[in-house]
N, CA, C and O atoms as a Tinker XYZ file with bonds, in Angstrom:
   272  protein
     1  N   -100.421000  -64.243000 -104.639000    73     2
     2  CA  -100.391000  -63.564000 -105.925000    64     1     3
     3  C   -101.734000  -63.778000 -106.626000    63     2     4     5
     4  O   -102.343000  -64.847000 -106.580000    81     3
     5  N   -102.081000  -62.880000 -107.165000    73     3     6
     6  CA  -103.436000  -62.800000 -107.895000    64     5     7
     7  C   -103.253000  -63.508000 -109.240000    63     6     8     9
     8  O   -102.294000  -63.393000 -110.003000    81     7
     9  N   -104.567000  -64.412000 -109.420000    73     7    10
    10  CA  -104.379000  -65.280000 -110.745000    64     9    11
    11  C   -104.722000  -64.191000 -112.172000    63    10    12    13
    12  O   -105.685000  -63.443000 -112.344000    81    11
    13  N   -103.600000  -64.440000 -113.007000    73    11    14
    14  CA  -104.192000  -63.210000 -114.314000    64    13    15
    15  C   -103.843000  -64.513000 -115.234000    63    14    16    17
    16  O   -102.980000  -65.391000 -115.249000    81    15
    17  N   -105.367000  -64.029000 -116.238000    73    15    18
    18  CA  -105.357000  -64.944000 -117.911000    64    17    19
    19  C   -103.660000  -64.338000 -118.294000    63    18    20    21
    20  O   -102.752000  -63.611000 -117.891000    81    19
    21  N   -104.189000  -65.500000 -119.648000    73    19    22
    22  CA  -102.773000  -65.591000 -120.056000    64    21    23
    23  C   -102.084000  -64.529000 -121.178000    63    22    24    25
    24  O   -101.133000  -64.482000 -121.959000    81    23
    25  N   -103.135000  -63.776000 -120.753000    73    23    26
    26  CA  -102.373000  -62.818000 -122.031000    64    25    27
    27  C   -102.209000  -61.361000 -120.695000    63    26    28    29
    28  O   -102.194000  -60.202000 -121.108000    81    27
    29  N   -102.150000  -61.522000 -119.867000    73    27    30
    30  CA  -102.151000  -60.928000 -118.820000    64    29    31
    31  C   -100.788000  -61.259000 -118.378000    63    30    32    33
    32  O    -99.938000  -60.373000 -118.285000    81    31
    33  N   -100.508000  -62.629000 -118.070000    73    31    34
    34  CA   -99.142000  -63.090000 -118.038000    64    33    35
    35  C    -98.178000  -62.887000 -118.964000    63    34    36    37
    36  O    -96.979000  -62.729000 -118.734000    81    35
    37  N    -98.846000  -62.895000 -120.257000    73    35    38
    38  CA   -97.635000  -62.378000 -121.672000    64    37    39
    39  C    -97.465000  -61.098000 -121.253000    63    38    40    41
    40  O    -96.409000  -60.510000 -121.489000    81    39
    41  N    -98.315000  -60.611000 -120.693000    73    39    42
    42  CA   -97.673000  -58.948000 -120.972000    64    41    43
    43  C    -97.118000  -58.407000 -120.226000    63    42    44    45
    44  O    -96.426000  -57.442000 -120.550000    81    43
    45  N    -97.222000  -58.845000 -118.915000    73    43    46
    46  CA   -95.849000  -58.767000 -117.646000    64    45    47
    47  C    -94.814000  -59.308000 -117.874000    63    46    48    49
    48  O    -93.821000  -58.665000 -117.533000    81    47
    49  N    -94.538000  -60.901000 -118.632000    73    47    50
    50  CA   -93.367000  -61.006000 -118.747000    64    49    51
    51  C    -93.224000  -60.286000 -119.837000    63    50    52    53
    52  O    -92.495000  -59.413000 -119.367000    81    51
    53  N    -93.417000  -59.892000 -121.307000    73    51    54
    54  CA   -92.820000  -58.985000 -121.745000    64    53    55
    55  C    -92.527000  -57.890000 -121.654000    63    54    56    57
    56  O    -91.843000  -57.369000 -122.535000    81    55
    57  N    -93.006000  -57.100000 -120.415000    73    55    58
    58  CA   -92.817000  -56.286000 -119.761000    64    57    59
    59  C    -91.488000  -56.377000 -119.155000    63    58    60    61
    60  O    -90.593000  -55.558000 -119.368000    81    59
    61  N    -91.370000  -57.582000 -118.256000    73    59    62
    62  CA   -90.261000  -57.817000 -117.571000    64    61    63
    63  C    -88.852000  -57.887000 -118.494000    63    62    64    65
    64  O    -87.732000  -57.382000 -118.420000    81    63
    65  N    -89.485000  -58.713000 -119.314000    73    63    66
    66  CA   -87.956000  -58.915000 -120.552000    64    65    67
    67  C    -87.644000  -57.437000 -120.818000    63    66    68    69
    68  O    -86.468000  -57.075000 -120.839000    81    67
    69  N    -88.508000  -56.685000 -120.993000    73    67    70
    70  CA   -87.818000  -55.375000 -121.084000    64    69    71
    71  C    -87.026000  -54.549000 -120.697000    63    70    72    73
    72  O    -87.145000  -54.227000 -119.515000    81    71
    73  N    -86.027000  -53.948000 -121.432000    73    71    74
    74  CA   -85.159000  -53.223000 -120.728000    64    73    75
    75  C    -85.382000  -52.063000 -120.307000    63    74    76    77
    76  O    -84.701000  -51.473000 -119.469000    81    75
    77  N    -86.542000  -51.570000 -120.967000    73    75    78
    78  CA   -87.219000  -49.769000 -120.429000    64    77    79
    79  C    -88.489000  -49.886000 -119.607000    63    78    80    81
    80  O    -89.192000  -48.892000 -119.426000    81    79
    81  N    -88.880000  -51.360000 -118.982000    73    79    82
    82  CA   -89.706000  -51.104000 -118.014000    64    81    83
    83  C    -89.119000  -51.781000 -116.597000    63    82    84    85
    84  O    -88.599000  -52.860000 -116.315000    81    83
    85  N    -89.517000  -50.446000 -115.783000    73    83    86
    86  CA   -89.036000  -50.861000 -114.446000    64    85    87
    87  C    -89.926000  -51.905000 -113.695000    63    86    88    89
    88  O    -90.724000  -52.443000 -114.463000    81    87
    89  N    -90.001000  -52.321000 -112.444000    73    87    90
    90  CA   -90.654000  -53.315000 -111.665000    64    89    91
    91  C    -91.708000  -52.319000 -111.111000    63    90    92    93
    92  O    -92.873000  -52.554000 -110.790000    81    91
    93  N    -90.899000  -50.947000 -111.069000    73    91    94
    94  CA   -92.140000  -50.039000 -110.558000    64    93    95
    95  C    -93.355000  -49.666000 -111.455000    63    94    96    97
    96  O    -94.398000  -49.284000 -110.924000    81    95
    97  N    -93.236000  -49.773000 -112.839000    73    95    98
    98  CA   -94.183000  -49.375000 -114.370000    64    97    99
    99  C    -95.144000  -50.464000 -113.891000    63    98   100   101
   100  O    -96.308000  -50.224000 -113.570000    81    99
   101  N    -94.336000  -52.207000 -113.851000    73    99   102
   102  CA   -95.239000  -53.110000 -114.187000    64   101   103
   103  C    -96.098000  -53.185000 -112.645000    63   102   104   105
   104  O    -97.300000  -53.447000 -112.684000    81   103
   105  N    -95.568000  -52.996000 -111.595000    73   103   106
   106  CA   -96.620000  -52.636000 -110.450000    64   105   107
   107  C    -97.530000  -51.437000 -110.393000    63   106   108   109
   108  O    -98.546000  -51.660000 -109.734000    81   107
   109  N    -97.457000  -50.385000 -110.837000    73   107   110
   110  CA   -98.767000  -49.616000 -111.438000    64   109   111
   111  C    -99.483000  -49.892000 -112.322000    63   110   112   113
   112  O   -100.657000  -49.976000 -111.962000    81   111
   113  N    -99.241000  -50.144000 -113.716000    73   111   114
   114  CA  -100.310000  -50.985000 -114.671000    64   113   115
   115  C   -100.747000  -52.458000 -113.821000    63   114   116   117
   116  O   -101.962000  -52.648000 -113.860000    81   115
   117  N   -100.113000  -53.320000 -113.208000    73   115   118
   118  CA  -100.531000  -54.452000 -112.787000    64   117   119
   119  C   -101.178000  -54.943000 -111.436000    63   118   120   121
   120  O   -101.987000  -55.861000 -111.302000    81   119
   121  N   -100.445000  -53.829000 -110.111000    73   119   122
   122  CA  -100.489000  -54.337000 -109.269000    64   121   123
   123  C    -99.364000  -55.655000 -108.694000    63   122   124   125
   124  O    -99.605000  -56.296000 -107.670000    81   123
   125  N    -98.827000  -55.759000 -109.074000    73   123   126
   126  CA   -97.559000  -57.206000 -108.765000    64   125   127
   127  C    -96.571000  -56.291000 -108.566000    63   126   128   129
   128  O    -96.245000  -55.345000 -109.282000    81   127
   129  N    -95.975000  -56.787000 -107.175000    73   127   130
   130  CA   -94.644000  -57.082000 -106.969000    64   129   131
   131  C    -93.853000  -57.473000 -107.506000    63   130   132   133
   132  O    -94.116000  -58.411000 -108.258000    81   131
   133  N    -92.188000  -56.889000 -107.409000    73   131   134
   134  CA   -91.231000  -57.261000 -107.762000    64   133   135
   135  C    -91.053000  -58.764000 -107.770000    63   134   136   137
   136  O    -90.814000  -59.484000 -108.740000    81   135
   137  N    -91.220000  -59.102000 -106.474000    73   135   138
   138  CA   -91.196000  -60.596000 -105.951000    64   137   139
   139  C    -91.894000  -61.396000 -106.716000    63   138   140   141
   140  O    -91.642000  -62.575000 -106.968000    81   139
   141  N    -92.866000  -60.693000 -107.126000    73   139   142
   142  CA   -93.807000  -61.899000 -107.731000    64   141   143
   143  C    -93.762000  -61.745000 -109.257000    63   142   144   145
   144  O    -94.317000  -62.571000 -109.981000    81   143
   145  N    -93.167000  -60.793000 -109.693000    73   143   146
   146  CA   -92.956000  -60.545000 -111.162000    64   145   147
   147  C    -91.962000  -61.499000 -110.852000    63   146   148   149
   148  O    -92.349000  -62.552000 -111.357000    81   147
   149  N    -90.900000  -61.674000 -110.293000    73   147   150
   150  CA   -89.755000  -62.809000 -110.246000    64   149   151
   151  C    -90.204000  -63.764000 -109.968000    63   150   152   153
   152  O    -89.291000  -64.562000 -110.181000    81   151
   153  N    -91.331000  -64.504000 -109.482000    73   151   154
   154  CA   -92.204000  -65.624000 -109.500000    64   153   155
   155  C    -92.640000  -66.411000 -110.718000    63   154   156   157
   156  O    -92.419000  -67.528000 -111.185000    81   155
   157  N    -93.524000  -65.093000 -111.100000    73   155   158
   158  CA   -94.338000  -65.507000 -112.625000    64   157   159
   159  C    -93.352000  -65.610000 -113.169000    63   158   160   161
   160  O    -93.095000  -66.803000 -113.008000    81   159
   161  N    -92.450000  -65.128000 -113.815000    73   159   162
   162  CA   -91.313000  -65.286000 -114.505000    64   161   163
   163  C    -90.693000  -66.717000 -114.147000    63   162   164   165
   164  O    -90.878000  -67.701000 -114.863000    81   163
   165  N    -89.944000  -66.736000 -112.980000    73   163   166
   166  CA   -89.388000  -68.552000 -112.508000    64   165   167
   167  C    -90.527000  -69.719000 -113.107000    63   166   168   169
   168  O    -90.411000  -70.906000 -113.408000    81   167
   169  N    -91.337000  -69.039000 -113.114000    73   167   170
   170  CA   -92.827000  -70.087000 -113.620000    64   169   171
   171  C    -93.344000  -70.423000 -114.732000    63   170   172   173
   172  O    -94.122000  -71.358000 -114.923000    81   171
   173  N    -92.949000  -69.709000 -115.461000    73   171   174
   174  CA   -93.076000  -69.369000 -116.605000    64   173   175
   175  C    -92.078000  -69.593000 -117.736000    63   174   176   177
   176  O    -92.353000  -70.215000 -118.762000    81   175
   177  N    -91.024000  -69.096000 -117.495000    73   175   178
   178  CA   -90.264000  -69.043000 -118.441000    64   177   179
   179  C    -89.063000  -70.414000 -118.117000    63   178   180   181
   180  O    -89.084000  -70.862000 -116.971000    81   179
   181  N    -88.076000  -71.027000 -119.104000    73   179   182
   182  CA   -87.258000  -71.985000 -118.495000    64   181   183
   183  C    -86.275000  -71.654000 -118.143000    63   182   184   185
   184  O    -85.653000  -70.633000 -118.436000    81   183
   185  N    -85.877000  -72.927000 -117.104000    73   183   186
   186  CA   -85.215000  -72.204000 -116.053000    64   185   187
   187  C    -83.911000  -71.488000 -116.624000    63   186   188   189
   188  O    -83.598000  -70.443000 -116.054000    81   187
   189  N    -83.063000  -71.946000 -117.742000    73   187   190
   190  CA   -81.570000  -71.086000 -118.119000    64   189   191
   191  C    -81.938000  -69.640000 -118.815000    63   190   192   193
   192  O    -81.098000  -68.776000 -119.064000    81   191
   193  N    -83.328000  -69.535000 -119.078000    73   191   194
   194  CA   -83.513000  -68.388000 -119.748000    64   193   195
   195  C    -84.074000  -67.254000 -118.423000    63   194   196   197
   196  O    -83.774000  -66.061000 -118.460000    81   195
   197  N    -84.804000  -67.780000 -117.445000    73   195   198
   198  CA   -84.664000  -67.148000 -116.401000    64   197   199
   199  C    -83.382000  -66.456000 -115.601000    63   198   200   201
   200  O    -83.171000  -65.270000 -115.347000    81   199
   201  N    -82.484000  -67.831000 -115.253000    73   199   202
   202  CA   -81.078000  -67.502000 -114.795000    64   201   203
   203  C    -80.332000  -66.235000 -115.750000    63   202   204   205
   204  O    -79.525000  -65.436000 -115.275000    81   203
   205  N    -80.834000  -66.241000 -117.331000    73   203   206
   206  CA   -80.361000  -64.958000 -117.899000    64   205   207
   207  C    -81.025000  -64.132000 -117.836000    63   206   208   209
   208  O    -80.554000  -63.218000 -118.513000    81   207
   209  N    -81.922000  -63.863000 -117.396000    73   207   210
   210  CA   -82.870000  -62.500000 -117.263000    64   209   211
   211  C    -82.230000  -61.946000 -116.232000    63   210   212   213
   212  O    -81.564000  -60.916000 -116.339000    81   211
   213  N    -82.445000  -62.827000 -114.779000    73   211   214
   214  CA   -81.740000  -62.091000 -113.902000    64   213   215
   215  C    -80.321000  -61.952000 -113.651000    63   214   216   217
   216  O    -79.755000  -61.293000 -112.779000    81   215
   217  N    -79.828000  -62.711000 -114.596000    73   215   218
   218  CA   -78.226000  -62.011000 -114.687000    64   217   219
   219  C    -78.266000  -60.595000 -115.227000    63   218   220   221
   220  O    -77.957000  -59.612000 -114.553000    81   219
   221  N    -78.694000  -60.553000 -116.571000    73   219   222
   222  CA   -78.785000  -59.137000 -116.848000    64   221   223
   223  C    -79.626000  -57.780000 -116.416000    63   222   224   225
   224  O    -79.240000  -56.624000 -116.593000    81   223
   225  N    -81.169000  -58.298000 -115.660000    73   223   226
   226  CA   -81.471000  -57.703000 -114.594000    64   225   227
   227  C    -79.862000  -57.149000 -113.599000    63   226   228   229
   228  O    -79.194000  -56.155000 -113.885000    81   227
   229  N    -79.624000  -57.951000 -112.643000    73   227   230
   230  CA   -78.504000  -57.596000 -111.792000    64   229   231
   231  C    -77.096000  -57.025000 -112.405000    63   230   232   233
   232  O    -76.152000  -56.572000 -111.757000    81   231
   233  N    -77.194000  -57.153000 -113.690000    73   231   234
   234  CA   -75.626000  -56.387000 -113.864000    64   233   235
   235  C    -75.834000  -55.023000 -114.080000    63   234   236   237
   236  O    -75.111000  -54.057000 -113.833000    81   235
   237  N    -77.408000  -55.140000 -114.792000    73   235   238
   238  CA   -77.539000  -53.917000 -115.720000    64   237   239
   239  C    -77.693000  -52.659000 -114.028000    63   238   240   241
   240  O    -77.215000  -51.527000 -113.946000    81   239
   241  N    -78.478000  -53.392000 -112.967000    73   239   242
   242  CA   -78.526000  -52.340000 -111.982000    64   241   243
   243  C    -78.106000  -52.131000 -111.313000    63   242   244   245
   244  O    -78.438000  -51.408000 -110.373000    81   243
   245  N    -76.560000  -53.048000 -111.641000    73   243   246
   246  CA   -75.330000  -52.300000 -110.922000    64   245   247
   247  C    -74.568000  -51.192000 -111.790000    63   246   248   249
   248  O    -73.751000  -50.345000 -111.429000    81   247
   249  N    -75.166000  -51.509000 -113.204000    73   247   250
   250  CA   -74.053000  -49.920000 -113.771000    64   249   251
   251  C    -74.918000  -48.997000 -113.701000    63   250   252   253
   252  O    -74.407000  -47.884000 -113.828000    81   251
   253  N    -76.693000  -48.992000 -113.461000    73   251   254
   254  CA   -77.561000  -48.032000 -113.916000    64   253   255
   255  C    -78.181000  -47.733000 -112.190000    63   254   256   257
   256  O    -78.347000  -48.625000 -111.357000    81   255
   257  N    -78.402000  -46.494000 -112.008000    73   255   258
   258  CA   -79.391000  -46.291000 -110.694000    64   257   259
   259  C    -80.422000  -46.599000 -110.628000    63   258   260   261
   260  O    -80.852000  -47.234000 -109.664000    81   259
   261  N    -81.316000  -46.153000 -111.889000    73   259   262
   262  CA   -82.750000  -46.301000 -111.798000    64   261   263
   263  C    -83.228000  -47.525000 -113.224000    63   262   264   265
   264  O    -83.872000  -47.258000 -114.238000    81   263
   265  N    -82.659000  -48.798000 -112.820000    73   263   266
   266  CA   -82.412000  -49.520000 -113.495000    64   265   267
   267  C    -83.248000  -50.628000 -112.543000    63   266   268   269
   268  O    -82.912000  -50.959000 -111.405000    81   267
   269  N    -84.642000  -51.215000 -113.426000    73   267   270
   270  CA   -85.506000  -52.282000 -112.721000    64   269   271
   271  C    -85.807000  -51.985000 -111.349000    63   270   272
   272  O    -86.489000  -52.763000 -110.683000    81   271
């Protein structure tokens, strides 16, 4: 994974926290993978607030198709 300053990192994960940007938005503005947006994030953020991201990541894209 490519090293980005830290306001580079704020803005993917707030990207990620988002509910209207997909993994595909933040890999065209960024270049990063899904995988590694779920990286920086595990890395970043603590761990129970992670475990809720991707809970609601995974529920939300089981009711939505084009959801993350």
């Amino acid at each position: 994974m490519k090293k980005y300053t830290e306001s580079e990192k704020s803005e993917i994960i707030e990207l990620a926290l988002s509910d209207h940007v997909s993994f595909n938005s933040i890999k065209l503005i960024y270049g990063i993978s899904e995988d590694d947006v779920k990286k920086l994030m595990r890395d970043n953020l603590k761990p129970r607030s992670y475990k809720s991201w991707r809970k609601r990541v995974r529920e939300f894209s089981d009711r939505r198709e084009k959801y993350k």
